[in-house]
C-alpha positions as CSV (number, residue, x, y, z in Angstrom):
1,X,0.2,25.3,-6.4
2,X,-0.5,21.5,-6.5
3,X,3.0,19.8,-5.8
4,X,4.2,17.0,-7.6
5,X,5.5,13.4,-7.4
6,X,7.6,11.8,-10.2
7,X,8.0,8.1,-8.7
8,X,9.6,5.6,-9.6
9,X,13.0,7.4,-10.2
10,X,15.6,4.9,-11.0
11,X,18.3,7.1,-12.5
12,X,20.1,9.8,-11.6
13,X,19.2,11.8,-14.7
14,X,15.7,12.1,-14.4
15,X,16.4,12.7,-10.4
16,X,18.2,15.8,-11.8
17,X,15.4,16.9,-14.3
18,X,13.0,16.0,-11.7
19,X,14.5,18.9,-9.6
20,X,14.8,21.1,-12.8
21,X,11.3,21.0,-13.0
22,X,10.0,22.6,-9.6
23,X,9.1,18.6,-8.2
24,X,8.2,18.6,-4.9
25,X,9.2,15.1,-4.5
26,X,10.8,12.5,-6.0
27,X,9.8,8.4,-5.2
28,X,12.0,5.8,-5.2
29,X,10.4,2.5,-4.7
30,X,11.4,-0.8,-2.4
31,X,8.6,-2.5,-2.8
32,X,8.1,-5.3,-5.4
33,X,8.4,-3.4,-9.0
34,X,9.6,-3.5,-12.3
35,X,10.9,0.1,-11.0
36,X,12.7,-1.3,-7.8
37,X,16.0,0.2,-6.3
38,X,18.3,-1.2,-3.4
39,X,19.0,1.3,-0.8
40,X,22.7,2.3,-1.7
41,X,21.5,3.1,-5.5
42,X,18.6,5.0,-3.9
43,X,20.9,7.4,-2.4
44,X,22.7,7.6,-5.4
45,X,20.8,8.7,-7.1
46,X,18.9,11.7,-5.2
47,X,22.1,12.6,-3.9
48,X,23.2,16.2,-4.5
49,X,19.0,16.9,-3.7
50,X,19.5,18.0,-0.1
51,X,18.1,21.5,-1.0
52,X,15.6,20.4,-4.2
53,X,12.6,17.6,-3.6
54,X,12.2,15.5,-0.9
55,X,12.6,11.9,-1.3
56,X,10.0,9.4,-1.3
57,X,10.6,6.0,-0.4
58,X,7.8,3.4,-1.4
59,X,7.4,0.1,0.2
60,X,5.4,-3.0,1.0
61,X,5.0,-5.6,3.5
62,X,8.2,-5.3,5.1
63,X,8.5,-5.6,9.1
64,X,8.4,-1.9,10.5
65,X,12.3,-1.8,12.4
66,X,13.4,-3.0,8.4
67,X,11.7,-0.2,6.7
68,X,13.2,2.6,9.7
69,X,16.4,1.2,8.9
70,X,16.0,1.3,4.9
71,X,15.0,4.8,5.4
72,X,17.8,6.1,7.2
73,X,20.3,4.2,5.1
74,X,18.7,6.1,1.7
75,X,17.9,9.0,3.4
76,X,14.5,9.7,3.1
77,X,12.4,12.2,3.9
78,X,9.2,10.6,3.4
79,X,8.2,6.5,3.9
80,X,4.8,5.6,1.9
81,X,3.2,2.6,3.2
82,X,1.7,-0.1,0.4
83,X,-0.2,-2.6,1.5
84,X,-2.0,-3.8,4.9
85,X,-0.9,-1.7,7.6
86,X,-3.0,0.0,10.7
87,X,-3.2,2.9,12.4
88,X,-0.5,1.1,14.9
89,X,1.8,0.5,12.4
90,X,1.9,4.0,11.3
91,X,2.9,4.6,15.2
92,X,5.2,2.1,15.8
93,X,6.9,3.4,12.5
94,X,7.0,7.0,13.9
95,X,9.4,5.8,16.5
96,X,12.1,4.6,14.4
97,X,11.4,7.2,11.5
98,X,10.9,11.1,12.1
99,X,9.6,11.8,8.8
100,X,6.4,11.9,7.1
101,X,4.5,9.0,6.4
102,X,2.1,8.5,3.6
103,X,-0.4,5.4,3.4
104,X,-1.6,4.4,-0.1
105,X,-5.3,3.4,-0.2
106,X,-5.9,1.3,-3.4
107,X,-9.1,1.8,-4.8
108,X,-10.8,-0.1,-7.8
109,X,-10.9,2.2,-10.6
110,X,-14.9,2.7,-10.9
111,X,-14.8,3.1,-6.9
112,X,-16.6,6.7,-5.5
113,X,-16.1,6.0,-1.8
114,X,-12.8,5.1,0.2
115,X,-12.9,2.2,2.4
116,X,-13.4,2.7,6.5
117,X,-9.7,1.6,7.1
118,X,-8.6,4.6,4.7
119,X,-10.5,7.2,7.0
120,X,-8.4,5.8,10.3
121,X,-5.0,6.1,8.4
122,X,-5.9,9.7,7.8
123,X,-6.3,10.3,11.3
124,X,-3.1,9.3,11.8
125,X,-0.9,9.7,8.5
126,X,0.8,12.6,7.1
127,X,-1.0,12.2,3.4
128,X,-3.5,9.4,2.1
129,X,-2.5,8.4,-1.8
130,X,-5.3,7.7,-3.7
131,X,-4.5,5.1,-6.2
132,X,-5.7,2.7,-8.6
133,X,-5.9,-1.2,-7.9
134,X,-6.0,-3.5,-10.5
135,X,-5.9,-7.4,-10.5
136,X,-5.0,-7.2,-6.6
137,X,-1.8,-4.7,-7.6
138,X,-2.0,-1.5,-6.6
139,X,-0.1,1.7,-8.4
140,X,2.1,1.5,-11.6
141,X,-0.9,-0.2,-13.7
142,X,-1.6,3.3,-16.0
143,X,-5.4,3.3,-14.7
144,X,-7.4,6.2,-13.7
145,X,-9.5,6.3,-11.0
146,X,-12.9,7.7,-10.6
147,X,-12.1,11.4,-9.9
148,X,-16.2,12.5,-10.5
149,X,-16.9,9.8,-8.5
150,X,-14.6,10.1,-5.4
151,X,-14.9,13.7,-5.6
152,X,-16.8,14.1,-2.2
153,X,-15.1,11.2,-0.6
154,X,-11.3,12.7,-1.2
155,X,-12.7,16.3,0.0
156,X,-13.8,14.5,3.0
157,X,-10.8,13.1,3.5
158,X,-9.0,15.8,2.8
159,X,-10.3,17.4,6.4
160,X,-8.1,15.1,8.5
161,X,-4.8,14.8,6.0
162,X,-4.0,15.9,2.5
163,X,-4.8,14.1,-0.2
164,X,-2.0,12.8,-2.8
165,X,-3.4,11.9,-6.2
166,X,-2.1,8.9,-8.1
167,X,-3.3,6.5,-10.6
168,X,-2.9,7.1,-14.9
169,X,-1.6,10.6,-14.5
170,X,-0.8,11.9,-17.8
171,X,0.3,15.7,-19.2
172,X,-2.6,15.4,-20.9
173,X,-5.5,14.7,-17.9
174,X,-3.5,15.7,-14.9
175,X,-5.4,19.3,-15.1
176,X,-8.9,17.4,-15.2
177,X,-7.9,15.5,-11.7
178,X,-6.7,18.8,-10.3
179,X,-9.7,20.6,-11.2
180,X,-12.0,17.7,-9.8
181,X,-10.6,16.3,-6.7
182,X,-7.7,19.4,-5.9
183,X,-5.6,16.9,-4.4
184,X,-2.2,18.4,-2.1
185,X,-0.3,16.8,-4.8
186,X,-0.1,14.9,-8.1
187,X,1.9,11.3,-8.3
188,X,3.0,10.3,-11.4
189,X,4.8,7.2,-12.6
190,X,3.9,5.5,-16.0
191,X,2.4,8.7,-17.6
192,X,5.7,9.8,-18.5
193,X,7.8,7.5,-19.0
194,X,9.4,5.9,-22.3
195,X,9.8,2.4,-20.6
196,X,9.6,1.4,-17.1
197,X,11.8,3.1,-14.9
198,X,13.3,5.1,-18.0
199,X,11.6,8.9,-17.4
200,X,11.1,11.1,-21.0
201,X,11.8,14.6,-20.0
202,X,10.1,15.8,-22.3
203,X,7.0,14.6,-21.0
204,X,8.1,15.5,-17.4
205,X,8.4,18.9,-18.8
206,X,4.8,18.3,-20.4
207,X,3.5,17.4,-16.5
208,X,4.9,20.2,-14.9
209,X,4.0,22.5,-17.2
210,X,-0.1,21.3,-17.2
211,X,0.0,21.3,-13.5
212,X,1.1,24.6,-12.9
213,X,-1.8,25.8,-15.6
214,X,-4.1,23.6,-13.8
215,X,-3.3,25.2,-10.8
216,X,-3.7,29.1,-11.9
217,X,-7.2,28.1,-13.1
């Protein structure tokens, strides 16, 4: 079945329904956001998760030792890289971390190819997120991408690493992106959320529920 993100967690709460609802991970996010958590309240509010989703922490153009040392202090099982790293970052970060590590590729939302520096991350990340970047700000903006059109591109890339799906996920087209571009797993943020940062469960439950149907098909 396709796993799924719910990022963006900034209360405890929705950390807990999260869980309830069969999430393979939960993101928490460092990096400049409306959603944005300090470490301490990060680990507040996954704690209690040790056996339920693995956490996600998201961040941006912080210096690699900062980022190693954020991660251990929230305890996170998974770092996801925005913004302009290389293939040596991702190594140099492997030293201090011994987690996964995710790098986001932001894409314009008409693109249907990923750029060359997206195909040597997935030779040496643990996932590629494919996301949508809008007015130079990549992830949290509600668009969709492309999913016809980067169709071949995300199989592709799919070969070397897996393929996390982000970018205007809703309950009601998340089954449409499965069926197109059957990512690894789903990331969603906005799409079910009341106001930023503030999760509705019911439409976490609405997510959950299309995914798994998605994924029987």
């Amino acid at each position: 079945m396709t796993g799924i993100k719910f990022c963006g967690i900034t209360r405890g709460s929705d950390a807990r329904v999260a869980a309830s609802l069969g999430a393979a991970y939960i993101g928490v996010i460092f990096a400049e956001s409306k959603r944005r958590v300090k470490p301490d309240m990060a680990r507040e509010i996954t704690s209690g998760m040790e056996n339920g989703p693995r956490i996600v922490g998201v961040f941006d153009d912080l210096p690699i030792a900062e980022m190693a040392r954020i991660a251990d202090e929230a305890a996170l099982d998974v770092v996801q890289l925005h913004g302009r790293f290389r293939p040596q970052d991702v190594a140099m970060l492997r030293r201090g971390f011994a987690g996964e590590i995710w790098a986001v590729c932001g894409l314009d939302p008409t693109a249907s190819t990923v750029p060359g520096e997206a195909v040597e991350l997935a030779d040496v990340a643990d996932a590629i997120v494919l996301d949508a970047r809008v007015g130079g700000v990549t992830g949290g903006t509600g668009r969709t991408l492309d999913w016809t059109g980067l169709a071949i591109a995300a199989r592709s890339l799919s070969r070397a690493t897996y393929i996390v799906l982000a970018g205007g996920l809703t309950p009601d087209n998340v089954g449409e992106a499965i069926a197109v571009i059957a990512p690894a797993v789903v990331d969603v943020s906005s799409g079910v959320e009341s106001s930023p940062g503030i999760k509705d469960p019911g439409l976490m439950q609405a997510f959950a529920e299309a995914v798994r149907s998605a994924s029987l098909e």
